[in-house]
SEFI-445435 format. One line per 5 residues: number of its first residue (from 1); their letters; for each residue x, y, z of N, C-alpha, C, CB. Coordinates in steps of 0.1 Angstrom, whole numbers, plus 2048, in hexadecimal, padded with zeros to 3 digits. Glycine has a CB too. Example, Ala and Ser with C-alpha at 12.3 -4.5 7.8 and 13.67 -1.06 7.14 Angstrom:
1> AS> 884,7C7,84E,87B,7D3,84E,884,7DF,84E,871,7D3,85A | 880,7EA,847,889,7F5,847,881,800,84F,88D,7FA,839 .
This chain:
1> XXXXX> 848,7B4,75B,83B,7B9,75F,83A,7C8,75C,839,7B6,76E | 844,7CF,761,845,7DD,75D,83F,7E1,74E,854,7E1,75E | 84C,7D5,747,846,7DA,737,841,7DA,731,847,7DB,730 | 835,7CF,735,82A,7CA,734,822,7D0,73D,829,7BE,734 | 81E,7DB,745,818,7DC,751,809,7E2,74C,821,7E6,75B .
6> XXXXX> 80A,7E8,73E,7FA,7EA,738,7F2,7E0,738,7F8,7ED,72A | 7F5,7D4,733,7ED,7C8,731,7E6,7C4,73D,7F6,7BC,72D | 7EC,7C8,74D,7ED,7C4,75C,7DF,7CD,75E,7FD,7CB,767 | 7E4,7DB,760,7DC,7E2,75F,7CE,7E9,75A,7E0,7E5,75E | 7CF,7DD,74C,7C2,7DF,744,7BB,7D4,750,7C3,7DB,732 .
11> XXXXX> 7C0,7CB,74C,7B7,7BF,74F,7B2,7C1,763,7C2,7AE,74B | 7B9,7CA,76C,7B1,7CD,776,7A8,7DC,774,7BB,7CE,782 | 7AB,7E4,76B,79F,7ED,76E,791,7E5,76C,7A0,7FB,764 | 790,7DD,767,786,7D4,76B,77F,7D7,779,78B,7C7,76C | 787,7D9,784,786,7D7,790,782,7E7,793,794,7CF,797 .
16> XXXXX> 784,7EE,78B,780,7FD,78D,770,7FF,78D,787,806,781 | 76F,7F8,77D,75D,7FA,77B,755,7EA,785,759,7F8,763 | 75B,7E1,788,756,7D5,78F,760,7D6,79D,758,7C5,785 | 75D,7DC,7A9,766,7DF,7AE,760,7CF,7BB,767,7F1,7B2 | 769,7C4,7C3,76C,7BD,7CB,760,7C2,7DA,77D,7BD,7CC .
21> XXXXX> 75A,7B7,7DA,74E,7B9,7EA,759,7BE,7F2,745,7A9,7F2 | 761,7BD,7F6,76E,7C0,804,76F,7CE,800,781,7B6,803 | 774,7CD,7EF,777,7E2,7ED,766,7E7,7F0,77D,7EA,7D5 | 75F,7E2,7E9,753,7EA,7EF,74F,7ED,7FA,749,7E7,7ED | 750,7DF,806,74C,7E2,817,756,7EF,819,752,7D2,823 .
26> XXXXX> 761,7F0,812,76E,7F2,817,768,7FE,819,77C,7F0,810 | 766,804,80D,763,812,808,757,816,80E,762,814,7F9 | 753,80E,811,742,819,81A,748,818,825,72E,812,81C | 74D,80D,82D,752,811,83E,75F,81C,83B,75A,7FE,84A | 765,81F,82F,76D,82D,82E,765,83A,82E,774,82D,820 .
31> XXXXX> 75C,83A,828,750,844,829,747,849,833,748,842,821 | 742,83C,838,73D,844,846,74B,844,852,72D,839,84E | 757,840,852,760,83F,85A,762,853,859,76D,831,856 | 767,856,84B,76A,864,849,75F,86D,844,774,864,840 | 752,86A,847,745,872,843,74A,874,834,741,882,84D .
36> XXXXX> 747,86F,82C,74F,86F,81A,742,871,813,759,85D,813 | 742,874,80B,733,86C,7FE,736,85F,7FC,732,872,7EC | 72C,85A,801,72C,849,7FE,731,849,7EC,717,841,802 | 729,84E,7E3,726,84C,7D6,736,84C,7D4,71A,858,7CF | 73C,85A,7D7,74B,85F,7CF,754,858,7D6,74F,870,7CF .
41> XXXXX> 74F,851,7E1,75D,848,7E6,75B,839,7E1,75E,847,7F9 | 74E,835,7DE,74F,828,7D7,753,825,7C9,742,822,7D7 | 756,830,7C5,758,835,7B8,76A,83A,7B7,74D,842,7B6 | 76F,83F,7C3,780,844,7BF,785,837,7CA,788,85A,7C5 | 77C,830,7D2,789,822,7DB,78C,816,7CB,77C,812,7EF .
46> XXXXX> 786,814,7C0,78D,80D,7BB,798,811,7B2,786,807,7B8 | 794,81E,7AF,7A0,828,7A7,7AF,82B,7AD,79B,837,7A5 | 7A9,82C,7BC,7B5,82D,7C2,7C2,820,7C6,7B1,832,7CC | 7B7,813,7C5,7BE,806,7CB,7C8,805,7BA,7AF,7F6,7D0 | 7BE,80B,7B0,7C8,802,7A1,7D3,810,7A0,7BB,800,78C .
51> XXXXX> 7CE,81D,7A5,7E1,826,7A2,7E8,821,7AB,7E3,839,7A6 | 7E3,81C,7B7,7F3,813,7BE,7F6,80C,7B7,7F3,80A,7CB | 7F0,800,7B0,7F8,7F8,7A8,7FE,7FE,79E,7F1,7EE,7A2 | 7F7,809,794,801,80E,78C,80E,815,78F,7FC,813,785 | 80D,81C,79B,814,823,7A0,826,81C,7A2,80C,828,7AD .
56> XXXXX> 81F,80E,7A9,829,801,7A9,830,7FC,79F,825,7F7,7AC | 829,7FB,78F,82B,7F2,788,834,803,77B,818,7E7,784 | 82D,80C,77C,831,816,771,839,81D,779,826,820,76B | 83B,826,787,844,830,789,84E,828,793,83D,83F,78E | 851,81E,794,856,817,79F,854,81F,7AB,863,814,79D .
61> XXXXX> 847,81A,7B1,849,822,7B7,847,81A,7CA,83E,82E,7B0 | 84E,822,7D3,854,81B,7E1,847,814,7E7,85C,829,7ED | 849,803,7EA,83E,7F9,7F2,83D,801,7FD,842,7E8,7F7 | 849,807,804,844,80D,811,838,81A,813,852,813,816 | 83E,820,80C,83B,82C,809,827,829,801,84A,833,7FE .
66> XXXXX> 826,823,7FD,81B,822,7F9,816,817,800,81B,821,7ED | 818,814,808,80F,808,813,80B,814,81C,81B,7F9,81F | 814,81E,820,80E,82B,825,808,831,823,812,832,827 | 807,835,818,800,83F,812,7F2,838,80F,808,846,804 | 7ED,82B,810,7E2,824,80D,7DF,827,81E,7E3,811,805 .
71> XXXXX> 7E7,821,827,7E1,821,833,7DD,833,836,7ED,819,840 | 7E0,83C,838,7DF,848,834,7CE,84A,834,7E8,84A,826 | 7D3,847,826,7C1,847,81F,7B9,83F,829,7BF,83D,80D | 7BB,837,829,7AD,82C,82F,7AE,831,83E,7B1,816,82E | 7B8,838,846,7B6,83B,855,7AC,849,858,7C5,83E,85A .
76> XXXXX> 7A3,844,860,79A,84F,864,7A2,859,86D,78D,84A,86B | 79E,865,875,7A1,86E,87D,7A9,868,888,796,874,881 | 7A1,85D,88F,7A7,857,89C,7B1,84C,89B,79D,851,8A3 | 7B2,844,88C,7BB,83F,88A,7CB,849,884,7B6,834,882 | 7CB,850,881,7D6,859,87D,7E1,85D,885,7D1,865,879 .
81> XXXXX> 7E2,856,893,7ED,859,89E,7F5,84C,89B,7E7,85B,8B0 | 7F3,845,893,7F4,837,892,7FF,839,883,7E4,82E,890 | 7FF,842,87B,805,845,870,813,842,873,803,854,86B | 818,84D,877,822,851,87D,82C,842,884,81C,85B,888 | 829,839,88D,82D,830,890,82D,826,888,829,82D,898 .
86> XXXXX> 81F,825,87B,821,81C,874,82D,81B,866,814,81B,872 | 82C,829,864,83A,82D,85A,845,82C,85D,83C,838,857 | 84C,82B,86A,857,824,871,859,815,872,857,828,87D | 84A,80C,872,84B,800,873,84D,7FA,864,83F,7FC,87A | 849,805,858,846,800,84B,856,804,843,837,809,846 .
91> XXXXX> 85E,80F,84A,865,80D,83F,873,80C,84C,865,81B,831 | 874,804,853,87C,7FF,85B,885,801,866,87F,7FC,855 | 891,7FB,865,89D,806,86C,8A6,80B,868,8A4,804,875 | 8AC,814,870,8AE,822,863,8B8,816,858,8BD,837,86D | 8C0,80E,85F,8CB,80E,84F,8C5,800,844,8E2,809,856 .
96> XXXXX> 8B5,802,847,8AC,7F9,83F,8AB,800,82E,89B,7F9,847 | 8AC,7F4,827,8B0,7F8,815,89E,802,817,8B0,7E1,805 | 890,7FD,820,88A,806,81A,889,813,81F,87F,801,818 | 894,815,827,890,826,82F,89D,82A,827,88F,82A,845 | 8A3,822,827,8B2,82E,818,8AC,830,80D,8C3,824,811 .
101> XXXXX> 8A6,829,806,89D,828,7FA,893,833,7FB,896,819,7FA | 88C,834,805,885,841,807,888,84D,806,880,843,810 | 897,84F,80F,89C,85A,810,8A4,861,803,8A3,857,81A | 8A9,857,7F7,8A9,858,7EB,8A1,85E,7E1,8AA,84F,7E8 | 899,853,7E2,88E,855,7D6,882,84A,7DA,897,852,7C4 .
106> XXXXX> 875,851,7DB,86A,848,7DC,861,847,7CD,860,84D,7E9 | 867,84A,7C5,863,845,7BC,870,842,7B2,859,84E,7B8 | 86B,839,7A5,876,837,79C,87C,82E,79F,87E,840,79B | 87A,824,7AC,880,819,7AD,882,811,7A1,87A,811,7B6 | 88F,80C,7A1,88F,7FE,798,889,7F1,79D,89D,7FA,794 .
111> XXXXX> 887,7E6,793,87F,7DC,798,883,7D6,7A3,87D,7D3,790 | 892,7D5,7A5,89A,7CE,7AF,89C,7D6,7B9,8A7,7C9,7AA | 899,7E5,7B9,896,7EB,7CA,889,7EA,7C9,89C,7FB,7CF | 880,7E4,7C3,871,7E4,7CB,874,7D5,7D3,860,7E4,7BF | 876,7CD,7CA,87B,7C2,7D0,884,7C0,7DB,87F,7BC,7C8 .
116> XXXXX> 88E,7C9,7DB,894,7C6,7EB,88E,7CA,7F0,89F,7CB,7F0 | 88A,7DB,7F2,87B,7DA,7FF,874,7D5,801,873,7E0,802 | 86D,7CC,7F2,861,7C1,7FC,868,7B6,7FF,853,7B9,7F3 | 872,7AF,7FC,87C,7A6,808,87C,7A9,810,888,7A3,809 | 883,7B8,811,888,7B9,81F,879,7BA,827,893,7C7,822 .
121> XXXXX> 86D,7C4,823,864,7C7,82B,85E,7B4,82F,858,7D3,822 | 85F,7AA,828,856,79C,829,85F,795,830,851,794,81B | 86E,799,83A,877,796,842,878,79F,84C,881,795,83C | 871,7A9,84B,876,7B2,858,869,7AA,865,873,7C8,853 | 86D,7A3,86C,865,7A1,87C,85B,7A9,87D,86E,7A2,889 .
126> XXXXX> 861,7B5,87F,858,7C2,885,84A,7C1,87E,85D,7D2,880 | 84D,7C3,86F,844,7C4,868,83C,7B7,864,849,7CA,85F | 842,7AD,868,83A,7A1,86B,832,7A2,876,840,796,86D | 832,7A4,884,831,7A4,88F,820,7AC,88D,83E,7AA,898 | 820,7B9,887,819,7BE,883,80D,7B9,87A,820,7C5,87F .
131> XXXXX> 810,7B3,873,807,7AB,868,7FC,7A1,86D,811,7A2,85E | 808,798,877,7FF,78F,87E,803,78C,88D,800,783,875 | 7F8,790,894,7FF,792,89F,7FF,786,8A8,7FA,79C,8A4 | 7FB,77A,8A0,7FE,76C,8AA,80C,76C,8A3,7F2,75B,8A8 | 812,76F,89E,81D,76A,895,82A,769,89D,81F,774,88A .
136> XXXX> 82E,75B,8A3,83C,755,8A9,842,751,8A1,83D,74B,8B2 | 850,75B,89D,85D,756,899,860,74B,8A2,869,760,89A | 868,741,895,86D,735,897,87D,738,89A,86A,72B,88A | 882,735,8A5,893,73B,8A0,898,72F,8A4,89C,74A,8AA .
């Protein structure tokens, strides 16, 4: 996918100039949430959704770390006390492959440490628990 990741990328900037009803709601309740220009935020939320993907696919770059940095963005004033706890829930406990991985290098991953953090992150409870909050482990 990497080495092919132009072909990926062509075929969603699509999604830049035709951007998804959800990115559009998304982006006006981002604008009046942070008083923004409607116009220049309907215009950089789909630019921004496709450099995460490239960011993923070209610089290897860390699921944790960029699940943050999206939540980041999209958090208004009153949600921002919420950062902080959520970046502990996102890149795990301390001797978790994604908070050593961070402390390394958050970018430059190889394919197989993006992939262990999204294992590990799509196994970690916590971060389940989070996702969905009716969600009962079976043990």
């Amino acid at each position: 996918m990497r080495r092919d990741s132009s072909v990926l990328l062509a075929a969603l900037s699509v999604f830049v100039r035709e951007p998804t009803m959800d990115w559009l709601t998304f982006a006006r309740r981002q604008a009046d949430l942070k008083r923004l220009d409607l116009a220049k935020t309907l215009e950089e939320f789909p630019r921004k959704k496709l450099d995460v993907v490239r960011r993923k696919l070209t610089h290897g770059g860390h699921p944790s770390v960029l699940a943050l940095e999206e939540l980041e963005h999209a958090a208004g004033d009153s949600e921002k006390k919420w950062l902080e706890p959520l970046e502990q829930i996102l890149l795990g406990p301390e001797d978790s492959t994604r908070r050593e991985l961070k402390k390394e290098k958050s970018v430059d991953l190889t394919a197989d440490e993006q992939v262990d953090c999204l294992i590990e992150a799509g196994t970690d409870g916590s971060l389940l628990r989070c996702a969905y909050t009716g969600w009962s482990p079976l043990v």
